[in-house]
Kinemage of the C-alpha trace (Angstrom):
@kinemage 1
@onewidth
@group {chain A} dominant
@subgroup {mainchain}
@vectorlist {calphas} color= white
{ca unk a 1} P -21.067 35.030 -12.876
{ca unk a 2} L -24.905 34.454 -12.151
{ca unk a 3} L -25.043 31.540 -14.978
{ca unk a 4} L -21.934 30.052 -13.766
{ca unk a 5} L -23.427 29.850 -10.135
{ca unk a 6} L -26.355 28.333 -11.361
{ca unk a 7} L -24.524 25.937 -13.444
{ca unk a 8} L -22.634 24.896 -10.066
{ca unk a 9} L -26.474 24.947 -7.933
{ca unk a 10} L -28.017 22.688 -10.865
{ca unk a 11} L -24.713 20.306 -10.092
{ca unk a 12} L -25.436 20.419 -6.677
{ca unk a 13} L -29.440 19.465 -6.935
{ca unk a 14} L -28.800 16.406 -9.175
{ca unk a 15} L -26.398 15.014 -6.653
{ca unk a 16} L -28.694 15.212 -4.071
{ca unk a 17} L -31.149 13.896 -6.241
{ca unk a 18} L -29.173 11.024 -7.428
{ca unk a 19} L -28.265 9.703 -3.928
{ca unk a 20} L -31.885 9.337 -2.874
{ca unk a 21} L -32.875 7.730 -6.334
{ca unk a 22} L -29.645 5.828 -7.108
{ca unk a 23} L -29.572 4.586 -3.072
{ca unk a 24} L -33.223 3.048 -3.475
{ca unk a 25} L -32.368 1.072 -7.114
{ca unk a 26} L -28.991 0.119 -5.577
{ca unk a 27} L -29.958 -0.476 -1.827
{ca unk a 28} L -29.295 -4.661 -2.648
{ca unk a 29} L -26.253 -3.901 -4.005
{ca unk a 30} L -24.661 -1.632 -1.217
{ca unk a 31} L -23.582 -4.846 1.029
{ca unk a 32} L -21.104 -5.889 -1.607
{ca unk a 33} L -18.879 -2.492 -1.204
{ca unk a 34} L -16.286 -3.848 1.501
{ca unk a 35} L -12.916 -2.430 3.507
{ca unk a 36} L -9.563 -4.027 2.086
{ca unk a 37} L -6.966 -3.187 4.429
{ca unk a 38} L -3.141 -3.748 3.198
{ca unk a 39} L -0.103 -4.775 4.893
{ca unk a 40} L 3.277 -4.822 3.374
{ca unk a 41} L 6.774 -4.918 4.576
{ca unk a 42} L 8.397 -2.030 6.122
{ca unk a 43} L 11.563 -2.075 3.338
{ca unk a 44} L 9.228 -2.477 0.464
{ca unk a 45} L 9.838 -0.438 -2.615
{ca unk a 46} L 6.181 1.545 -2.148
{ca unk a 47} L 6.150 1.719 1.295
{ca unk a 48} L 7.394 5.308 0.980
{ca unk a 49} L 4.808 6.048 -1.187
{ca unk a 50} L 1.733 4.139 -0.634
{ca unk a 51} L 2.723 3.741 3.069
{ca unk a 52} L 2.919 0.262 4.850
{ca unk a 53} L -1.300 0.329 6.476
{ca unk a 54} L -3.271 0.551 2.979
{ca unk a 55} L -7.104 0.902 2.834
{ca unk a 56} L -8.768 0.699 0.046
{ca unk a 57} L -12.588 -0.115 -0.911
{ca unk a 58} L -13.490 -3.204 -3.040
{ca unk a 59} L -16.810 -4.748 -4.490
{ca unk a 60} L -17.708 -8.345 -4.222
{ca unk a 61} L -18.177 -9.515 -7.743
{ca unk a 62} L -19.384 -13.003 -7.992
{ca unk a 63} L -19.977 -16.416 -5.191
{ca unk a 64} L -16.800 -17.509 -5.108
{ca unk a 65} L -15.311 -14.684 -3.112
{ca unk a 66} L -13.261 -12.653 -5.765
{ca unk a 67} L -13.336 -8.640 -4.775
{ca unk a 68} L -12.462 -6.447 -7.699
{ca unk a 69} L -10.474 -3.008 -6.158
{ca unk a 70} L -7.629 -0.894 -7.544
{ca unk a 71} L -4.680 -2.268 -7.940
{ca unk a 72} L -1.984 -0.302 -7.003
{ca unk a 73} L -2.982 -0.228 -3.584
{ca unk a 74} L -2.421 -4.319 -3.188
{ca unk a 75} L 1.699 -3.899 -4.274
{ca unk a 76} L 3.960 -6.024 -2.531
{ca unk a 77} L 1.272 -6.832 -0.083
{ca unk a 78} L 2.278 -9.373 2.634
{ca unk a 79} L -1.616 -9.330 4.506
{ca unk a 80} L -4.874 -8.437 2.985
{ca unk a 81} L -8.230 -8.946 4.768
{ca unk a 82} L -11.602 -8.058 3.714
{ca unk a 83} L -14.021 -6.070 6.368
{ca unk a 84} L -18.000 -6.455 5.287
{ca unk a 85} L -20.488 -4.089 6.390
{ca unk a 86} L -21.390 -7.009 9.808
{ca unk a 87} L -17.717 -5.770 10.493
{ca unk a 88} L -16.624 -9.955 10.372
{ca unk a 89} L -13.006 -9.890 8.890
{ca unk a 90} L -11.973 -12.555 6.747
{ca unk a 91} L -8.827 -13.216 5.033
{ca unk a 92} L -7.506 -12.831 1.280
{ca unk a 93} L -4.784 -13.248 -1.284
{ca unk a 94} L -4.053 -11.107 -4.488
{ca unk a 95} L -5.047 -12.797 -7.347
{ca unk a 96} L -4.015 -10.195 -10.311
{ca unk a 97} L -3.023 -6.620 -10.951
{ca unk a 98} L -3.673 -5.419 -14.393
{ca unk a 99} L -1.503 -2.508 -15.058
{ca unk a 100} L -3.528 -1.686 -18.558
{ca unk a 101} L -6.780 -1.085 -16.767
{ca unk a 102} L -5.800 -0.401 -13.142
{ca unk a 103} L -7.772 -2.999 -11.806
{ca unk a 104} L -6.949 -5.538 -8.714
{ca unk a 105} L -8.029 -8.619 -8.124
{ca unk a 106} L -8.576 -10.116 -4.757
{ca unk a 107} L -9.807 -13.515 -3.409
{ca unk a 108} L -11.729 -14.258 0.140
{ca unk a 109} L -9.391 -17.653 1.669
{ca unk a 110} L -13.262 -18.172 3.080
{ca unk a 111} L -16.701 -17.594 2.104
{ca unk a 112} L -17.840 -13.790 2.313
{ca unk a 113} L -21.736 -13.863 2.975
{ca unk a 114} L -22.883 -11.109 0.925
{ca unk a 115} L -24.588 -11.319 -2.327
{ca unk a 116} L -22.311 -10.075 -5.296
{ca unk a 117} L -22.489 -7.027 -7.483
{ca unk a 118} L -23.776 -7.490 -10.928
{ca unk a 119} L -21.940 -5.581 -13.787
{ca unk a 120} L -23.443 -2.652 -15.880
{ca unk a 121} L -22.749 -1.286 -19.187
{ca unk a 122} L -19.958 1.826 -18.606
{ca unk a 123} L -20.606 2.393 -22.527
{ca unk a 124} L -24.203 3.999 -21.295
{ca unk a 125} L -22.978 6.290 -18.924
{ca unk a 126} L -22.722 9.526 -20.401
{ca unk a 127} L -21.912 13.099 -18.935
{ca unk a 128} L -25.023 13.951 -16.361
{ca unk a 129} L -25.895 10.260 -15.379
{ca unk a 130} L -26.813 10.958 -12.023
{ca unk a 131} L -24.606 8.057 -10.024
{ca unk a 132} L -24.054 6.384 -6.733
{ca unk a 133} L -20.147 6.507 -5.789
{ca unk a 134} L -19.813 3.958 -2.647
{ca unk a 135} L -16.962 3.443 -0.434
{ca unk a 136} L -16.167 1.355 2.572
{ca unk a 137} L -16.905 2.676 6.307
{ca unk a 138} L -20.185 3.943 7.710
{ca unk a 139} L -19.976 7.872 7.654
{ca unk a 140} L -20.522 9.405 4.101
{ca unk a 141} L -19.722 5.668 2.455
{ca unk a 142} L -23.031 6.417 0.168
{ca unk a 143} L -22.276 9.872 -1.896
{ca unk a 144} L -24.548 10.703 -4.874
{ca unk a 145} L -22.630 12.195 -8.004
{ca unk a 146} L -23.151 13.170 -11.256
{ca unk a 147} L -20.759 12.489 -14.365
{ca unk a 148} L -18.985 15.500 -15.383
{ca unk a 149} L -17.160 14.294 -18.493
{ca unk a 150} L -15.986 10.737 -20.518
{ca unk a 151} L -13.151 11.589 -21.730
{ca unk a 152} L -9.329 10.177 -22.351
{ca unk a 153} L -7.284 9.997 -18.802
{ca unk a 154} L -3.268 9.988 -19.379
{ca unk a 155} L -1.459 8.824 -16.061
{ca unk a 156} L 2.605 10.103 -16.114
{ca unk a 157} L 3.301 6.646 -14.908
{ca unk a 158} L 2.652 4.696 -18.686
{ca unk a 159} L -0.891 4.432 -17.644
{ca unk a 160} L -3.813 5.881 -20.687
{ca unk a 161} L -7.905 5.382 -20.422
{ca unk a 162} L -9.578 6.233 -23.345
{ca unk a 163} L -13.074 6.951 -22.256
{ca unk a 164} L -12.283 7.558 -18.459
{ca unk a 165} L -15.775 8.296 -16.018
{ca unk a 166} L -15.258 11.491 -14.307
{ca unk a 167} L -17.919 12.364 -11.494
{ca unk a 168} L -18.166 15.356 -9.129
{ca unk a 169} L -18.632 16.541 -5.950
{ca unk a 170} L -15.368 13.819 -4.894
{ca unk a 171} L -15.496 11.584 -2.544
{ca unk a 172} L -12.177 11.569 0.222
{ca unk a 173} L -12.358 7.265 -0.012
{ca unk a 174} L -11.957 6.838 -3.686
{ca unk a 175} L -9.488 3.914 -3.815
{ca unk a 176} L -11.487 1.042 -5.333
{ca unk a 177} L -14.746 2.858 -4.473
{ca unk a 178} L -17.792 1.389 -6.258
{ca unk a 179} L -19.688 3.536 -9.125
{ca unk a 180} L -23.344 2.534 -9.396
{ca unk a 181} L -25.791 3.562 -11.851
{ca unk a 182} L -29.503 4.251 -11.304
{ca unk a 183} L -30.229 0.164 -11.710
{ca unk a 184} L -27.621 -0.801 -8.626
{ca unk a 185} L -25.255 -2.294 -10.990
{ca unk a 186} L -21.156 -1.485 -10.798
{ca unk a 187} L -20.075 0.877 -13.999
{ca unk a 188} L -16.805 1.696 -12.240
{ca unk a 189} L -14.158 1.428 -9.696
{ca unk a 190} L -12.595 4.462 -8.331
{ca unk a 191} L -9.339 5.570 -9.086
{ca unk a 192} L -8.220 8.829 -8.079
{ca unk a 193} L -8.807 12.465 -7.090
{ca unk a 194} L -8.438 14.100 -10.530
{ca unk a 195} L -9.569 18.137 -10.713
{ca unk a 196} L -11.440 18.563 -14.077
{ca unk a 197} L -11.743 22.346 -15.973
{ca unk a 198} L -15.282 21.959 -17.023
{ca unk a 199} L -16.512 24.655 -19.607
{ca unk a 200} L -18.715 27.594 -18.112
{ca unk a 201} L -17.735 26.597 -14.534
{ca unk a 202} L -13.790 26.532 -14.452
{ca unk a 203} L -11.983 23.661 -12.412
{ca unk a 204} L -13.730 21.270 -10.149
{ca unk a 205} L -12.799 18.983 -7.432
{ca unk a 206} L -13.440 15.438 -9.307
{ca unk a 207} L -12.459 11.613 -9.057
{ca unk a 208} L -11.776 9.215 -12.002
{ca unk a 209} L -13.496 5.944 -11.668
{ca unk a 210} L -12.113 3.048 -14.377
{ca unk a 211} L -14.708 1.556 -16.876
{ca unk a 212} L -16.254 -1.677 -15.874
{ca unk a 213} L -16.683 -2.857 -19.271
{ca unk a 214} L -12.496 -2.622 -19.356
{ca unk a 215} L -12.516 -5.915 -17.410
{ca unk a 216} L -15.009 -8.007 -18.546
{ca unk a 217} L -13.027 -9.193 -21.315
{ca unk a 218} L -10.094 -9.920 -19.120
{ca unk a 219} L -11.506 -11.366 -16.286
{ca unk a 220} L -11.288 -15.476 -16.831
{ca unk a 221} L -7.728 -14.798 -17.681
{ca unk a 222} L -7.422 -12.797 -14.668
{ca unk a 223} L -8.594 -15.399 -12.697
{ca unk a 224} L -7.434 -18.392 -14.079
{ca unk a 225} L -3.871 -16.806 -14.681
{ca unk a 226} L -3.343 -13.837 -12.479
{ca unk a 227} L -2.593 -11.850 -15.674
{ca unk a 228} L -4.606 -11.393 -18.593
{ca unk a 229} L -3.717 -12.883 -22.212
{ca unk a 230} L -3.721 -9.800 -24.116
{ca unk a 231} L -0.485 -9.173 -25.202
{ca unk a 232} L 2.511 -7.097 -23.377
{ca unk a 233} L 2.617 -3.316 -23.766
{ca unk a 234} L 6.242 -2.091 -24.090
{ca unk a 235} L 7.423 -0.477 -20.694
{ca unk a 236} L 10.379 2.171 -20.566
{ca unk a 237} L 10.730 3.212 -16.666
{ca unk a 238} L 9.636 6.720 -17.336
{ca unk a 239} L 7.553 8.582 -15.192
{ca unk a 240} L 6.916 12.177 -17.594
{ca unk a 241} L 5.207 15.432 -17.193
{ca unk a 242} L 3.203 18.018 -19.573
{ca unk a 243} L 5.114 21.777 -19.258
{ca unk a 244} L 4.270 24.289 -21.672
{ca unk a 245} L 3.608 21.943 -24.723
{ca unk a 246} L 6.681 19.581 -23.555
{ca unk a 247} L 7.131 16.225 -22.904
{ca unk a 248} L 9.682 16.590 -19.679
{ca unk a 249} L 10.965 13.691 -17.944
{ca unk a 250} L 10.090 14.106 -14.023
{ca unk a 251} L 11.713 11.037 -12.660
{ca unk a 252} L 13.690 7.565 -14.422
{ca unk a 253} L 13.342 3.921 -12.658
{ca unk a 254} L 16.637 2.817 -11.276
{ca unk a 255} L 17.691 -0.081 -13.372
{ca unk a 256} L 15.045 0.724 -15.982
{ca unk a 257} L 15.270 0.248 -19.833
{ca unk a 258} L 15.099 4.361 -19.835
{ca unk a 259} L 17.964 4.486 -17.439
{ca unk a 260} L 20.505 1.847 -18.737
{ca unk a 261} L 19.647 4.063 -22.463
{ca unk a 262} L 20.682 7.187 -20.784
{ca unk a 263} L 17.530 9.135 -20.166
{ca unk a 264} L 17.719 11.572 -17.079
{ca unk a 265} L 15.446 13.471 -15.346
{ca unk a 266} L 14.359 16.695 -17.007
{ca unk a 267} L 15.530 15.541 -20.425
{ca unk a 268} L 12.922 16.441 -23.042
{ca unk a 269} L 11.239 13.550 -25.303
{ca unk a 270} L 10.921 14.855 -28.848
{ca unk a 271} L 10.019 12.162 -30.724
{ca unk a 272} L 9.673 8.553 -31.164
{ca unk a 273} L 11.223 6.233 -34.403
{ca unk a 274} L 11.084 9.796 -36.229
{ca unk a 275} L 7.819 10.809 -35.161
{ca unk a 276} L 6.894 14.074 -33.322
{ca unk a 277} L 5.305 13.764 -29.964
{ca unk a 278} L 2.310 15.610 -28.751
{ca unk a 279} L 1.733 15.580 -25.055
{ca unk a 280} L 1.821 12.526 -23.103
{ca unk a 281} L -1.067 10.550 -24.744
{ca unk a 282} L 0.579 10.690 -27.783
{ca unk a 283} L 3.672 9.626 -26.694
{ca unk a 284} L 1.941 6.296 -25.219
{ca unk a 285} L 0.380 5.484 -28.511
{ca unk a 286} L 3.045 5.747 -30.631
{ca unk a 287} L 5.437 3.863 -28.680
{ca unk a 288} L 2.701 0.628 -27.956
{ca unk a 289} L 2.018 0.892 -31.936
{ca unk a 290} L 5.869 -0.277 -32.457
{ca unk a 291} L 4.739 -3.938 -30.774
{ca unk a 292} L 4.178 -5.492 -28.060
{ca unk a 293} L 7.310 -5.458 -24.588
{ca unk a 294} L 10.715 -6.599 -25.618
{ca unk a 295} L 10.410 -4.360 -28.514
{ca unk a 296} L 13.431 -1.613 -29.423
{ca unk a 297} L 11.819 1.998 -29.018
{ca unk a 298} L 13.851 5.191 -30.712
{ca unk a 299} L 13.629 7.708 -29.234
{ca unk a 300} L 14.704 11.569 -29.977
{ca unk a 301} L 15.761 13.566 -26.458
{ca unk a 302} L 16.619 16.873 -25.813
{ca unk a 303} L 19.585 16.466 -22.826
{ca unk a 304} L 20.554 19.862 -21.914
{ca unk a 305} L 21.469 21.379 -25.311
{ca unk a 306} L 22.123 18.380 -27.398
{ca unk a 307} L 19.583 16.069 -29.428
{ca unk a 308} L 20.134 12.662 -28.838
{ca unk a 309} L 18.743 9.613 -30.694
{ca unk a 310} L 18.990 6.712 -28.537
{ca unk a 311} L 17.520 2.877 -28.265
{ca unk a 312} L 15.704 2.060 -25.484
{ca unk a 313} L 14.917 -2.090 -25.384
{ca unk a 314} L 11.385 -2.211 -23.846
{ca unk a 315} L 10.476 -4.783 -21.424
{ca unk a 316} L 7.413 -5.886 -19.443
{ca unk a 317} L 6.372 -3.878 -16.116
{ca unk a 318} L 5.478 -6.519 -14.227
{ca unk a 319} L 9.109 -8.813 -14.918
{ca unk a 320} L 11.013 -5.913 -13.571
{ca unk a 321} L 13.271 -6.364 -10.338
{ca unk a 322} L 15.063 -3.062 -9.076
{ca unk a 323} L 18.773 -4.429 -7.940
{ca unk a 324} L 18.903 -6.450 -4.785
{ca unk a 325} L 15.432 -6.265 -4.107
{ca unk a 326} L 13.476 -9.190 -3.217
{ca unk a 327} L 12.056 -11.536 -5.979
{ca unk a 328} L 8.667 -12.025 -4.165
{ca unk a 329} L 8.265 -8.152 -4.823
{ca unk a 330} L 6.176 -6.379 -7.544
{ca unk a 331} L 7.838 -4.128 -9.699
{ca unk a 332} L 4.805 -2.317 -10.680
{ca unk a 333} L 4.961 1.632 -10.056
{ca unk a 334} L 2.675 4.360 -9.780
């Protein structure tokens, strides 16, 4: 017990020590953390979810106004406006959400008078980096960290990181919250609150922050095009879940490719075109290596008793319209 509670007080002391060395090298770069606050319509599709009043962080990445956040926050948004840190509020439009990597895109209508965030190198950050994780707001917006693990990050909504950043203590304002290394430059955007079971210490209260170097190869495309040119990844409509070495199906999109092939809830995915699935990351893998959207996935499913092989014709997340919902509306889910 003694080694484990010094393991947690040697945690502790390099967090303390990274905010007062990682706040001095990144003190320039602190302005360009800004408040996003959302808007969307009362009947959208995520409003239940995400709520209608968003907030989210977001880092100003170059002089023509474009704000780099997380993108799931900015769904069906009808109002975005950016708050800097002289509290002036100026407004934006969505430029791209890039369901691969997570990221959001955002776009000032106006000049923002701060000076951008250069990019780092996430491939350098390795586990016990001392880091700077920086969020909008005044109280506790500046939180020193240290990175707990790099490791692969499966998400039951078709999402999979390979090298994922995982830094403790968490912060509460991790939405699109800025990770800074020791040289003030951005290594990651904040994703989520993710506990982590770290060896000799047990399970820790811990947030995932997305790669940097995931969108500099994207980012013309992003914002020249709103989407980047890499091709399609197959979407099913299946949100899944991990129990007891199982694959179970937690919940199917209405009007999905998973639903119109018969999947239901709690069904059991055994394999896919003949191959055996292990876990959730697996199960991603093998069905992008059949191609890119469009393309037929078969599928083996436990349904009760039965084995079933079924079809299920892929298509892209982001063409997706539930029935009778609006066409200006996303499709993208969490």
């Amino acid at each position: 017990m003694k080694l484990i509670y010094l393991k947690i007080l040697i945690v502790i002391l390099a967090t303390v020590a990274a905010t007062v060395h990682a706040q001095q090298a990144a003190e320039k770069s602190l302005d360009a953390v800004v408040e996003i606050r959302i808007s969307v319509p009362e009947n959208a599709r995520t409003a239940q979810r995400f709520g209608t009043k968003r907030v989210a962080s977001g880092v100003v990445i170059d002089k023509a106004g474009h704000v780099l956040t997380i993108g799931f926050q900015t769904i069906e948004a009808e109002k975005v406006e950016i708050v800097g840190k002289d509290h002036k509020t100026v407004t934006a439009t969505v430029v791209a959400y890039d369901r691969n990597t997570g990221f959001g895109l955002l776009r000032a209508t106006s000049p923002l008078q701060m000076n951008p965030m250069p990019f780092g190198s996430s491939s350098e950050v390795k586990q016990g980096d001392p880091v700077l994780a920086v969020s909008y707001g005044s109280a506790n917006a500046v939180q020193g960290a240290v990175v707990i693990a790099r490791k692969e990050f499966a998400g039951p909504w078709e999402y999979l990181l390979e090298n994922a950043i995982f830094t403790a203590p968490s912060i509460e304002r991790f939405s699109g919250a800025a990770l800074i290394n020791s040289d003030g430059h951005l290594v990651g955007i904040g994703y989520l609150f993710s506990p982590l079971t770290v060896a000799g210490i047990g399970v820790m209260p811990a947030n995932m922050f997305v790669p940097i170097d995931l969108l500099k190869p994207i980012l013309s495309d992003l914002k020249l095009s709103g989407s980047s040119k890499l091709p399609p990844r197959p979407w099913l409509g299946v949100r899944t879940a991990e129990l007891y070495g199982h694959l179970i199906v937690e919940r199917v999109r209405s009007g999905s490719p998973s639903e119109k092939a018969g999947i239901k809830a709690g069904d059991i995915i055994v394999a896919v075109n003949k191959q055996e699935v292990q876990g959730m990351a697996d199960f991603y893998r093998k069905v992008w290596a059949l191609g890119q959207a469009g393309v037929d996935v078969p599928l083996r499913i436990l349904q009760g008793v039965q084995f079933r092989d079924i079809v299920v014709h892929s298509t892209v997340a982001d063409q997706y319209r539930p029935p009778g919902q609006n066409e200006k509306q996303t499709s993208i889910e969490l």
